[in-house]
N, C-alpha and C positions, 0 to 999 in steps of 0.2 A: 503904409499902415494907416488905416483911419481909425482916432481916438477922439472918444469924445470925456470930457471931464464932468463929474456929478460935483456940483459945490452946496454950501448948507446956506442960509438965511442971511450970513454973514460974510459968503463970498470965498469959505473955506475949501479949499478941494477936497473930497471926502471919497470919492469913487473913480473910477474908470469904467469906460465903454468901448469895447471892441469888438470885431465881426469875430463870429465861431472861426473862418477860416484863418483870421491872426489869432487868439486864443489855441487853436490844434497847434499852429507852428510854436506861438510860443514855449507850449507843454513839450514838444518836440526835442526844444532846443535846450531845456531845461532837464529830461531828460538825458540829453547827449552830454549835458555838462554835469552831473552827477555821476554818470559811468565814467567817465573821464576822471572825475574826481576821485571814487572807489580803486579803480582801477591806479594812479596814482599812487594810492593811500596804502597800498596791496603791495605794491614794488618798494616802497619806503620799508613797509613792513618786511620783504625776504633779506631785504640789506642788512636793516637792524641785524634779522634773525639769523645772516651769515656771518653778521661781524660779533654774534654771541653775547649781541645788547636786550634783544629780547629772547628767550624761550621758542624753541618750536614746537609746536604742536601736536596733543596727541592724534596718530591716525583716527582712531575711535571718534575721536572730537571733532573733527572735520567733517565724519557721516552723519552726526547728531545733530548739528547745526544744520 
């Protein structure tokens, strides 16, 4: 990956430079790791909901969303 660093008058780094095709992959990857994270988040959540820590949900409420 080639980066190139934006710094300000005082040598601060303040930006980043990258080519679109490391920018795609990045989004990609960040992508993959937010559905993984939902997805996660989802399964924590039926556990709770089987061991009767949280509430399940209404059918109706699930088509609304």
């Amino acid at each position: 990956m080639n980066v190139q660093f934006l710094s300000n008058e005082k040598g601060k780094k303040t930006g980043v430079l990258v080519t679109i095709e490391d920018w795609k992959e990045i989004q990609k990857k960040l992508e993959r790791e937010k559905f993984f994270a939902s997805l996660s988040k989802s399964v924590d959540e039926m556990k709770l909901m089987r061991e009767g820590k949280l509430p399940k949900p209404d059918i109706n409420e699930l088509f609304n969303d």
